[in-house]
C-alpha positions as CSV (number, residue, x, y, z in Angstrom):
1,X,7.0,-20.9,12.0
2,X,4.5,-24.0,11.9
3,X,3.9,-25.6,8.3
4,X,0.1,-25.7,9.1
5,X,-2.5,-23.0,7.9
6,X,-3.6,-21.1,11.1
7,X,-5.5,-18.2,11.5
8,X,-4.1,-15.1,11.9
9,X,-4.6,-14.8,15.3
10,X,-3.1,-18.4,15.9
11,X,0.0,-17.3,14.8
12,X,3.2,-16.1,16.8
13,X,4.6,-12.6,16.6
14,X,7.3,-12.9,14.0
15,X,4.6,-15.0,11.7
16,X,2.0,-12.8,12.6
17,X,4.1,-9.7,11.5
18,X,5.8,-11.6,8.8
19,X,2.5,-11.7,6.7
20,X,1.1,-8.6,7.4
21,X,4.4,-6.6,6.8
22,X,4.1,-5.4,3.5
23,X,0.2,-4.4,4.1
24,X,1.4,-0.8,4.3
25,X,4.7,-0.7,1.8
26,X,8.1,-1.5,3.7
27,X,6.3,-0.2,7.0
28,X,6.9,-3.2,9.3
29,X,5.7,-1.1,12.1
30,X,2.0,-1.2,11.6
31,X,2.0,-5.2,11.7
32,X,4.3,-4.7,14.6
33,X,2.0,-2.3,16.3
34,X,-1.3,-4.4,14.9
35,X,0.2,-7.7,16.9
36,X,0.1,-5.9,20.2
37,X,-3.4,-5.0,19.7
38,X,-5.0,-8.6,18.6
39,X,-7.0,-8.9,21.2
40,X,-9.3,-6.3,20.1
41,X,-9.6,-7.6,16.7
42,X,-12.0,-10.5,17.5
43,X,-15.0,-7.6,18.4
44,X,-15.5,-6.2,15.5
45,X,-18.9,-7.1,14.1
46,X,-17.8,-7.7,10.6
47,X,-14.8,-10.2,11.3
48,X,-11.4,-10.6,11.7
49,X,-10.7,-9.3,8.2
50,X,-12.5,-5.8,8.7
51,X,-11.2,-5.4,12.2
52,X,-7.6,-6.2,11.0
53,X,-8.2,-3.7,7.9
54,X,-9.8,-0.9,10.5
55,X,-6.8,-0.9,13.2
56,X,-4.3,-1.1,10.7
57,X,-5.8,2.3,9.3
58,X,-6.0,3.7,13.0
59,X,-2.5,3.1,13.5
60,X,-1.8,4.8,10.7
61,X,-3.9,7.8,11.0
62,X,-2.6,7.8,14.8
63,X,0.8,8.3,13.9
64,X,2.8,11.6,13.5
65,X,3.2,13.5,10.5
66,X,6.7,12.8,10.0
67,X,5.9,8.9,10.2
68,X,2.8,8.6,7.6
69,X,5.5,10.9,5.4
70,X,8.1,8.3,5.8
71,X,5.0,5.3,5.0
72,X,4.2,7.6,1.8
73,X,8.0,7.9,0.8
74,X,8.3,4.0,1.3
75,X,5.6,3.3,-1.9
76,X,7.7,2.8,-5.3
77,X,7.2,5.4,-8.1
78,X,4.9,3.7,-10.8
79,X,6.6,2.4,-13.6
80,X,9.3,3.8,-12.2
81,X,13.2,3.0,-11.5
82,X,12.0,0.4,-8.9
83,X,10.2,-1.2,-11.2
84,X,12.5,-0.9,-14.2
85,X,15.4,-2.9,-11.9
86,X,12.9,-5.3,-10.5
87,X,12.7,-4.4,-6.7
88,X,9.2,-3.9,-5.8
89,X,7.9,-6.0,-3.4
90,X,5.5,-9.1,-5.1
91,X,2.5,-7.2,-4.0
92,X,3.3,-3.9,-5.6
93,X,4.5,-6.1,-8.8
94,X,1.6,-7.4,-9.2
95,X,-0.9,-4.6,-9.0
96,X,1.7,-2.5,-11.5
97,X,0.9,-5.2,-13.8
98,X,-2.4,-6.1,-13.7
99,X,-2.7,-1.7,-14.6
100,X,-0.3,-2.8,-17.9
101,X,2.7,-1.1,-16.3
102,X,4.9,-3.6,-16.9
103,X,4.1,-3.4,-20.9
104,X,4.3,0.3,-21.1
105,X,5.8,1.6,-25.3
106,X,9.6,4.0,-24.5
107,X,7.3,6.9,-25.0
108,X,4.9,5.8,-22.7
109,X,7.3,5.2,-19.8
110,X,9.6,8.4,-20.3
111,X,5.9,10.4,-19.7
112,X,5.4,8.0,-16.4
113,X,8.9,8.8,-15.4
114,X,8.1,12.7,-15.8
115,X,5.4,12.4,-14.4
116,X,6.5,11.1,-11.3
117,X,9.7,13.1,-11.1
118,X,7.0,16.5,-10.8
119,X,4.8,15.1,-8.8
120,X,7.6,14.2,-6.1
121,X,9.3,17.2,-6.7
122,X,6.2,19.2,-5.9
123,X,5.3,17.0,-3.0
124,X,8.4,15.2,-1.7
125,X,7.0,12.2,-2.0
126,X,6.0,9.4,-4.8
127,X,2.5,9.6,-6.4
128,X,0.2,7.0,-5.1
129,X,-2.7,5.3,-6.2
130,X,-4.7,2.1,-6.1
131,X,-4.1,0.9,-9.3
132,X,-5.9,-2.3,-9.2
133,X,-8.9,-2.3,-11.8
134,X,-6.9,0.7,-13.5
135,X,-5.9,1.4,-16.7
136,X,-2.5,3.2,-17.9
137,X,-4.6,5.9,-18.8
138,X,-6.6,6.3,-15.7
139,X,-3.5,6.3,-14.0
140,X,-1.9,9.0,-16.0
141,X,-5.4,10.9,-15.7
142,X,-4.6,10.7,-11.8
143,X,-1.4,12.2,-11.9
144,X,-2.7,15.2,-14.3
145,X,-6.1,15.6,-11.6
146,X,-3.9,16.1,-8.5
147,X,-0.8,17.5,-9.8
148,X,-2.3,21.0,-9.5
149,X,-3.9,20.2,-5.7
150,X,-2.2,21.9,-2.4
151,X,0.1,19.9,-0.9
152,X,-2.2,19.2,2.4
153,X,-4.6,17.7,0.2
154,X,-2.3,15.6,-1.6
155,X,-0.9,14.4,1.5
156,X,-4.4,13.5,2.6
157,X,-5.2,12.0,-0.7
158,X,-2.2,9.7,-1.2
159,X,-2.7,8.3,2.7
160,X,-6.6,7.1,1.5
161,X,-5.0,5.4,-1.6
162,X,-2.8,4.1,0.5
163,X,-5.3,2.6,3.3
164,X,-7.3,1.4,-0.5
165,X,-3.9,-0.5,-1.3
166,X,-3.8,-1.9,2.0
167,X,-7.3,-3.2,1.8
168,X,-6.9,-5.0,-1.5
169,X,-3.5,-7.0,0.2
170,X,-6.0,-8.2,3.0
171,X,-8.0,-9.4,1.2
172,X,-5.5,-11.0,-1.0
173,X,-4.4,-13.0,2.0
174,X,-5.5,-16.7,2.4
175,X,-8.9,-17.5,3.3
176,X,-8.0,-19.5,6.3
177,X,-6.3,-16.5,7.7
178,X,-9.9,-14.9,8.9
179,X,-11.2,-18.3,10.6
């Protein structure tokens, strides 16, 4: 991997991949399938950035059922056991703490840990949510609005929050990166 800054679409496969991995949580696969598509990405009106952010989603919402489960079950729990041993990725770090989830009272973090143990029991899978510009209370006030939703909706729900939490790591990457 070269020491100089180079676009995104400078870069060789295992750089190219190796920043955009953790996009979508632990699911390598989308940069991998991303890369083989690059050509495309220089069209899109809007840029690199939003043609980058766009495909990603479409290999996403291309894939089977079974693999956007697995992308869901690859998020951590908020404020949960992840957390509490310190082995979220940096990205997922840092957006549980800019929501105050790294700060939560005893009592606050046994009613997150509840929380997400019904919420996975009802839908086999960890809540999600964008929690950047959140509060601890807004977050807990998304748990208690889609707790009670069927689980198809859920499903759908959690892959948008997911494609939100994508979009916030793009544009978290380095400027040069979209040149």
């Amino acid at each position: 991997m070269s020491n100089h800054k180079q676009s995104l679409l400078e870069q060789d496969k295992d750089s190219f991949i190796n920043h955009l991995k953790d996009i979508y949580e632990h699911s390598k696969w989308v940069a991998a399938a991303l890369y083989e598509q690059r050509d495309a990405l220089k069209t899109h009106p809007e840029g690199l950035q939003c043609s980058v952010a766009q495909v990603m989603q479409d290999i996403v919402e291309q894939a089977d059922h079974s693999t956007q489960l697995a992308l869901l079950r690859a998020h951590p729990d908020l404020a949960g056991k992840a957390a509490l041993a310190g082995e979220l990725t940096d990205a997922s770090s840092n957006e549980q703490a800019g929501a105050g989830l790294d700060r939560l009272s005893p009592s606050e973090l046994e009613h997150f840990l509840s929380l997400n143990t019904g919420y996975r029991d009802k839908f086999g899978f960890p809540f999600i949510m964008a929690v950047r510009g959140a509060t601890k209370d807004q977050i807990i006030e998304g748990f208690e609005t889609r707790l009670p939703n069927a689980p198809e909706k859920e499903f759908r729900h959690a892959l948008n929050e997911v494609h939100k939490i994508a979009g916030f790591r793009l544009q978290d990457l380095p400027e040069y990166f979209w040149e």
